[in-house]
C-alpha positions, 0 to 999 in steps of 0.5 A: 506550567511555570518556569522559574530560569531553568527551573519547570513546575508542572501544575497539579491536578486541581482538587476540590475541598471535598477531595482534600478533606477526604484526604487529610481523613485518610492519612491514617490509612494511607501512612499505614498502607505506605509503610507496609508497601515500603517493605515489599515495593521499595525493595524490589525498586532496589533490584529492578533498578537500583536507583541508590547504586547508580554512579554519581555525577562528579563535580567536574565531569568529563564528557567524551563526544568523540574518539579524539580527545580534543573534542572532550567537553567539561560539565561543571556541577555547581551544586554539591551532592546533597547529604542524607539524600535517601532520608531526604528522598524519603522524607519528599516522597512521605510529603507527596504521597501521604501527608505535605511536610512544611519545609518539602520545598526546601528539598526539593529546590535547595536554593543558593543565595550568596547572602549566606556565608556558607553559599558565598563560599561555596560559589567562591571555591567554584569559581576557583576550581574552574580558574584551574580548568582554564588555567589547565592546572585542574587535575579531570582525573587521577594524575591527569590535568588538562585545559579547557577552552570556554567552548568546551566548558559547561555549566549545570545546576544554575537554576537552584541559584537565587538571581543575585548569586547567579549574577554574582557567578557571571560578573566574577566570570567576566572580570577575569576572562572578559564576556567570552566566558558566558556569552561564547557559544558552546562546542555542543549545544547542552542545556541543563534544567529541573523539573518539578513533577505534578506529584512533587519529585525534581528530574534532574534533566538534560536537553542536547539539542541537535545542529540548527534546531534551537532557531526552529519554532516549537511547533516544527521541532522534533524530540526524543526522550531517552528512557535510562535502562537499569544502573544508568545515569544520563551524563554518561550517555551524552555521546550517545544523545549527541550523536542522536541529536545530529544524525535524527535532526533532533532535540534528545531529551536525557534526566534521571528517574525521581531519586537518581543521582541530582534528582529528588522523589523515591521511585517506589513503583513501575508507575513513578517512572511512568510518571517521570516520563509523562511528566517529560512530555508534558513540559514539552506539550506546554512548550507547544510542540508537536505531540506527533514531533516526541519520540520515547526510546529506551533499553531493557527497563528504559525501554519497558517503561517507555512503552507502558508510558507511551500506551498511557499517553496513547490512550490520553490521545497524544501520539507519541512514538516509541522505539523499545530495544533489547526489552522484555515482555514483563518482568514475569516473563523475564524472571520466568524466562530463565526457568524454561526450557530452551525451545529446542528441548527434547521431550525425553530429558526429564530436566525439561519437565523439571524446568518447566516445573519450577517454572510454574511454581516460580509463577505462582509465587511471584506473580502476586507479589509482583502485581500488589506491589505495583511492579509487574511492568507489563509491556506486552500489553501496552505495546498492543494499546500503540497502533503500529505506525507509533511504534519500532523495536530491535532485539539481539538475534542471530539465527545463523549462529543462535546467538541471542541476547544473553540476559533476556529469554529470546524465546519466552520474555523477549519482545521480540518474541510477542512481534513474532507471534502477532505477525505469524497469526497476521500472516495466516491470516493474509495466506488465508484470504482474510481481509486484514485491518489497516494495523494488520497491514502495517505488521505485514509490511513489518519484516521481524528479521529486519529489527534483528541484530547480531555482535559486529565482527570481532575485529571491529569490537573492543577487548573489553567487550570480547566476552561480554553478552550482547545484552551490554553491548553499546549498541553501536557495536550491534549490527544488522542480521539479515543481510537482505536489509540496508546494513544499520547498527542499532544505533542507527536503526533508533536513529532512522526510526525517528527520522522516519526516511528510508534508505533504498528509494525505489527507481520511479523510472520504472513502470511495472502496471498490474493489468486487470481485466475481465472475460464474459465479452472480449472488448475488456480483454482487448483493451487490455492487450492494447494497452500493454503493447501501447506501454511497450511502445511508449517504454520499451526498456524500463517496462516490467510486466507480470505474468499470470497464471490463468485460473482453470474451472476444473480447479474451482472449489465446490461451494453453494452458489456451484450448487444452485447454478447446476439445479437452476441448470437442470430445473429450468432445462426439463421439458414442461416444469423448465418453462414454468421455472423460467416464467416464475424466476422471470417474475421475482426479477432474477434471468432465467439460465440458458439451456444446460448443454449451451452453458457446458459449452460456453464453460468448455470454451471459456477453459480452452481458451484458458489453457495452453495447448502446447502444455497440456492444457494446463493453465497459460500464462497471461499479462493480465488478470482476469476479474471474473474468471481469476477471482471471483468464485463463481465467475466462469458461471457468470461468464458462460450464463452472460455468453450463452444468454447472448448466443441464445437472443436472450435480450430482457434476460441479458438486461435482468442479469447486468441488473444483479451486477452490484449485487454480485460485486457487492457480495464479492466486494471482500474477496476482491478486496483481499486478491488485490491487497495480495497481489499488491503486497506480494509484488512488494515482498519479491521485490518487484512492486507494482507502479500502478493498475491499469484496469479495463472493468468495472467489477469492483472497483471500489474494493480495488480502489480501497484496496490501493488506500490501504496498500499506500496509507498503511503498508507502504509506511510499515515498509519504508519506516521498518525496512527502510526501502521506499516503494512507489504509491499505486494509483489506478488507470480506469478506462472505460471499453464503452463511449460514455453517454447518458446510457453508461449509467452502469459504470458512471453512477457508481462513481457518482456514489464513490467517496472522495478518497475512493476517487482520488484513486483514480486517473480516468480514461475514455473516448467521447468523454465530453466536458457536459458528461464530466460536469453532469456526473463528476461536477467538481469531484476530484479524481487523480485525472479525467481524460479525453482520448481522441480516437486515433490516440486511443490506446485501448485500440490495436496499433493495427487500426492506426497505421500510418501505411492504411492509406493505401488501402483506401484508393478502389481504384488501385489494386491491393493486396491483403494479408490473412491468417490461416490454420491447418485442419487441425487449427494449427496456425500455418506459418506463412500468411496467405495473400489475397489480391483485391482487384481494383474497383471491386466491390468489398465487404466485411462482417464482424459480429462475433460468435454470439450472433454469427448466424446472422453473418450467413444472411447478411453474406446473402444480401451481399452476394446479392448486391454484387460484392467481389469479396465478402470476408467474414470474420469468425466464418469457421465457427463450427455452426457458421462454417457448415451454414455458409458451407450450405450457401456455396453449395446450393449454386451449380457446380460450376459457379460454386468455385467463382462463389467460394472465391467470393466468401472468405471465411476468417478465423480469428486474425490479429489487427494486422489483418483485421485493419487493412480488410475493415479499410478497404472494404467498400461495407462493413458490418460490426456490433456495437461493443464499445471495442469494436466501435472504437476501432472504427474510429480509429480507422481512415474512412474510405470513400463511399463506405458504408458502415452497419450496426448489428442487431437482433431485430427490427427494434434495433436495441441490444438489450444493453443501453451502452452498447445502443449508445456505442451505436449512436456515438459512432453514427454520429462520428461518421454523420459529422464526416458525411459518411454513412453509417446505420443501426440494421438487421438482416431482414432489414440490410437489403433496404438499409444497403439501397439507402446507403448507395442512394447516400454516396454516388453510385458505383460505377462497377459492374452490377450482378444480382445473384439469386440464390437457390433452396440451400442444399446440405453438405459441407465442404471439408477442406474450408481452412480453420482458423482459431482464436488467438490473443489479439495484441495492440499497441498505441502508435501515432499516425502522420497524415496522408491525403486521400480525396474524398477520404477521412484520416483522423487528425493527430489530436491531444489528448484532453485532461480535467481536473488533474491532480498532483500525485 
């Protein structure tokens, strides 16, 4: 690009010699074919944008910039309109588009030289007329004369005047009115320049520069090229620009298309005004702003052209923005739209079928014209080439009142209609559970009826425009539709586009957490319900949380993989060919199902616990979803297969099964993609966003993380640019429900293999997550954050295992009393909760192992009763199949002993961490599995003296047949060895001499010692044993204060430690 003073040339297109040879041959042609087009396309720029009967600029012409008349400005033209200009038009575009005239220079920069008697004079009767302005003897307009301070005075078309005549004009100024008259600033910052087009055509141009902006660089300034609508000159729209300019924070860039008013060329087709605007953004390229930093903006065919231009700089790859208002679809649809029929029309008027009749043949004879001469202006499909970031429209409707624009068919031609359609098919396909494309995403978030807008109430608009359609309403006198949005006029609806803010910020003190969890183990549900209570703790006013309706097995649909289950099911329950089954599926690396009756009854358990009883047994509602059971086609399956194979002691299928878990994650990677994006997008559009996910499983936690990427790169933006509010980014609270080791491969190699954005997603949580594990598997990697949570800090973990008052119960020397749950026959919960006194230096023990493994409970309550235990609470003792087992114990002892036994053997339901702590405290042994829940509890609790502490497992090999749950096991010895507790992996064959090591361990207990020999078991089971049923266990973090206790452990308040923290 070169510049001459406010004169810009953009440089052609270089050709080469064969090209211009080429040329010069085909002149002939292309002077034949030019004047043929002239017949058609010329004529029909007369219609479309009547660019020979646009109101001219006047030689002093006044500008209103606001309501107060002092605040009106003067642009003086120092250059006269030029005579013949359509012939001369004519003759520039004959010079650029066919054959080059030697003096087409002289047309398109007539120059003014004082040197010529003619200019001298011309520039001398300026001069005089603005001596009158000032003066205040000017007559602006028919008897009207009024005085102009130098601010208020601005000058145009200097850059057509040679450097001496320009010097001359200034020295002429400043003699008589001093330096003030050039050098005093002005009252609006305007800037008058010409552009010379690669084709030859001069843009008679303006720059309004907003307040501040001219000392920015190139590179940080923000502009915005207005696109003139039909009859349009842009002096008559400097207010407008101004206003623009100030409130967008912007340079407004206004001109006249080739041929308009001061600007030279002849617009001939839809692709000359294209060219006019690319060639506005090209100057502003060569200038080095930013392409990003350029907005285009323009009405009805200002608004048509701009988009068309826009796409064709799209696809060059520049990134501009568009703003379209009260536009149309195509010029075809706009001239057929006044043919159809309204949408509403009965089928039984024969006037419908006759509109929709001329309708057609007005297509047929229009369509072809319209595209062979170059006009057929097609802004729907251009509108689609712009990614949905880059691009805002408004249109003119009110559907209370039916009122819409008045010139373009809302139903048929307007844009608005094409936004409708695209986000009617988005949007089934969103309810649909397909998964939407990050340009989908940014057309949900893009609510139509906030770019609707409707007249202002009649009391606040001019006579003038009383009666006149909305189409020619300024549109500051156009107002939001819907009232749900932040009320906004057109004007500033344009305004706000560009400046990309939104108006109502979202409050960040609150917190509204999506909680997801996962059943098929109850450590993940768990933890959950711990950390919803720890977040009402820590926010007790501003926390919100969502309920959600549990998902029923009897309403999943019946698909494939339903189908193989139930043969697999049945196959490999037949008696001889089952067996065979089982052996092969073993072989090809797939577990063999459990038996059919046990996986019905885990599949029963799973429901009822799923429902509610006070409702029918219709669904609960819960604070948490559950990843397998909610969202996973086939996760009640999975659930009951992964519950029965534990239940049946079917380790190397349990470990081939956790084996297929990626690919099961990966072949619901979409779908859990999409319920995530659901949820997140329909928490937005109620209102009620969530803050964050807190998360308790690993199932597909890549799709949740790309799931929240595209929630926060695309639709958060549609929100906040379209509807002007401002919603919170989500970012994901991973924590993990096993202590991380070596063997927690199954969660830490999938984030070794996450991608750098998938990680910065996350803030990770875990106990015993040490800096060798951080370093090993993460090396530099940067998540949201990495924290260590110590293990009385742990919010995973019931606020009933870190209550300050459990140091009571660790004195055996002192008499207790314990509080327990307990449930009519019927498993109704009894509102008071029964007490049971411990009585000093009894011995007490407790077993905790779960359902899945509870018939082991009965032999370890054996080897209690043996070892002289006075209490021996058994955790989950009224399971059916349990209770009748420890039923067949008390039995078995002579009737007058069996009151003394079953005063010994307290048989517990499912009891809340109210109960479960103090019991797990004072008891002198404890028996648990190795989930990683269960073992964090134990670390949460104060140690008593002498206590010993038991690992479950099936067998002498003392594996699980889950690596992590082992190492939850290792990671908890390790806890107790560093104290000089005890705490040992056993099994029930083993517990007798695994309790002997124990007493040899600690000093021995000073008590009474009472061996019981139990007799041949008897059958027979007592009726009356008091049932106590599963409940949701709720917890909450709470801090502890020490307390001293001799001998005993209280674990320490300590911070929690956070790696590689990121800013969010």
């Amino acid at each position: 690009m070169r510049r001459q003073d406010d004169y810009y040339i953009l440089d052609k297109e270089a050709i080469t010699i064969r090209q211009r040879m080429l040329s010069y041959l085909l002149i002939p042609f292309l002077a034949l074919r030019w004047f043929a087009s002239f017949l058609i396309s010329r004529n029909l720029s007369s219609i479309i944008l009547n660019p020979d009967g646009i109101k001219r600029q006047k030689e002093f012409h006044l500008i209103k910039t606001s309501e107060d008349q002092a605040d009106d400005i003067v642009v003086v033209n120092l250059i006269n309109h030029s005579t013949h200009k359509w012939f001369r038009d004519f003759l520039l575009k004959f010079s650029n588009t066919v054959m080059p005239l030697a003096f087409s220079s002289s047309l398109r920069k007539p120059s003014i030289d004082i040197d010529r008697s003619e200019d001298k004079a011309h520039v001398d009767e300026m001069l005089s007329k603005i001596d009158s302005l000032v003066s205040g003897t000017f007559e602006i307009a028919e008897g009207n004369t009024r005085q102009f301070a130098w601010e208020k005075i601005h000058f145009k078309g200097l850059e057509f005047f040679t450097p001496k005549a320009r010097a001359y004009f200034y020295t002429e100024l400043t003699r008589k009115y001093g330096d003030m008259s050039i050098t005093l600033p002005r009252a609006e910052n305007f800037t008058f320049y010409s552009l010379q087009t690669p084709d030859g055509a001069v843009l008679d141009s303006v720059e309004v520069i907003g307040a501040g902006e001219k000392e920015k660089k190139y590179d940080t300034r923000k502009y915005v090229i207005t696109c003139l609508a039909r009859d349009q000159n842009y002096i008559d729209w400097l207010k407008d620009m101004n206003l623009s300019a100030n409130q967008i924070k912007a340079t407004v860039i206004g001109f006249n298309y080739r041929g308009v008013d001061y600007s030279k060329g002849m617009v001939w087709t839809q692709d000359n005004m294209i060219n006019d605007i690319i060639a506005q953004v090209k100057r502003l390229l060569d200038l080095g702003v930013n392409p990003e930093n350029i907005g285009l903006e323009g009405m009805c065919v200002g608004g048509a052209v701009a988009t068309l231009a826009a796409a064709r700089l799209h696809e060059m790859g520049i990134k501009v923005k568009l703003y379209n208002e009260r536009s149309f679809r195509s010029i075809l649809k706009f001239v057929v739209g006044f043919i159809l029929p309204p949408p509403h029309s009965s089928y039984w008027n024969p006037l419908t079928y006759l509109r929709y009749f001329a309708a057609a043949i007005i297509y047929v004879l229009i369509a072809p014209i319209l595209w062979l001469s170059g006009w057929h202006m097609n802004a729907a499909s251009a509108w689609d080439k712009i990614p949905a970031a880059y691009k805002d429209y408004s249109i003119v409707r009110n559907a209370a009142l039916q009122e819409t624009d008045g010139v373009i068919s809302d139903h048929n031609a307007s844009l608005g209609s094409l936004v409708d359609e695209k986000h009617l098919a988005v949007n089934k396909k969103f309810k649909t559970g397909k998964v939407l494309s990050p340009e989908e995403l940014m057309i949900l978030g893009d609510k139509p009826s906030s770019h609707h807008f409707k007249k202002d109430s009649v009391e606040n608009l001019p006579e003038r425009l009383r009666q006149k359609m909305a189409h020619h309403f300024p549109r500051k006198y156009l107002v939001r539709s819907d009232s749900r949005f932040h009320p906004l006029t057109m004007h500033e609806h344009m305004q706000h586009s560009f400046r990309d803010q939104g108006s109502d910020t979202y409050d960040p003190s609150i917190k509204r957490p999506l909680v997801i969890a996962c059943s098929g183990g109850a450590g993940h549900i768990s933890a959950a319900l711990g950390i919803i209570d720890d977040l009402k703790s820590k926010h007790p006013d501003n926390l919100h949380l969502t309920s959600h309706e549990a998902h029923l097995y009897r309403n999943s649909k019946i698909n494939l993989q339903h189908i193989l289950i139930r043969i697999g099911l049945f196959l490999m329950s037949l008696a001889v060919i089952g067996t065979a089954i089982r052996y092969i599926v073993r072989k090809f690396g797939y577990p063999a199902l459990p038996e059919s009756k046990v996986f019905w009854r885990e599949i029963a358990n799973l429901e009822r616990n799923e429902s509610d009883a006070n409702l029918n047994n219709m669904a609960r509602q819960r604070p948490y979803i559950d990843m397998l059971l909610d969202i996973y086609p086939t996760g009640y399956q999975f659930a009951a297969i992964n519950n029965a194979l534990h239940l049946t002691s079917s380790p190397k299928d349990i470990e081939i099964l956790l084996q297929h878990k990626s690919s099961k994650e990966e072949s619901n990677y979409e779908i859990a993609y999409v319920r995530v994006m659901q949820m997140l997008i329909e928490a937005a559009e109620r209102g009620e966003p969530y803050t964050e996910i807190v998360s308790t499983q690993a199932l597909s936690l890549r799709a949740m993380c790309d799931a929240v990427i595209n929630y926060n790169k695309y639709y958060l933006p549609s929100v906040e640019k379209n509807q002007g509010r401002t919603l919170p980014k989500v970012s994901i609270h991973q924590y993990m429900t096993d202590l991380p080791s070596l063997e927690s491969g199954h969660f830490l190699d999938e984030l070794v293999n996450f991608n750098e954005e998938q990680r910065r997603q996350l803030h990770l949580y875990a106990v015993n997550l040490t800096p060798a594990i951080i370093k090993g598997y993460f090396g530099d990697s940067q998540f949201k954050s990495i924290n260590n949570l110590p293990p009385n800090q742990n919010p995973m973990v019931r606020s009933g295992f870190k209550d300050a008052s459990l140091a009571q119960y660790l004195d055996s020397s002192k008499e207790c009393t314990l509080q327990i749950r307990v449930y009519d026959n019927k498993g109704a919960l009894i509102p008071n909760q029964d007490k049971i006194t411990i009585p000093s230096e009894a011995k007490v023990a407790s077993i905790m192992i779960g359902s899945l493994a509870a018939i082991a409970s009965v032999d370890y309550v054996k080897h209690l009763l043996n070892k002289g235990y006075d209490r021996i609470f058994v955790f989950g003792g009224l399971n059916a199949a349990l209770s009748q087992e420890l039923e067949k114990i008390i039995l078995s002892f002579d009737e007058k002993e069996q009151p003394d036994i079953r005063k010994r053997i307290i048989c517990l339901g499912n009891q809340t961490d109210a109960e479960i702590a103090p019991i797990m405290t004072r008891s002198d042994c404890v028996v648990i599995r190795g989930g990683g829940l269960s073992v964090m509890e134990q670390m949460a609790l104060p140690i008593k003296p002498g206590k010993k502490l038991f690992i479950h497992h099936n067998d002498s090999l003392l594996k699980s047949g889950t690596p992590w749950e082992d190492s939850n096991a290792d990671c908890l010895m390790e806890h107790y060895g560093k104290y000089k507790f005890f705490a040992k992996k056993t099994y029930p064959n083993g517990f007798v001499e695994e309790l002997e090591r124990a007493d040899k361990f600690y000093v021995p207990f000073k008590g009474p010692k009472r061996t019981i020999s139990l007799p041949p078991a008897r059958t027979g089971v007592n009726q009356t044993s008091k049932l106590v049923r599963s409940s949701s266990v709720h917890s909450f973090f709470h801090q502890r204060k020490s307390t001293s206790a001799e001998d005993a452990l209280i674990p320490d308040l300590l911070p929690t430690k956070t790696y590689s923290p990121m800013a969010t």
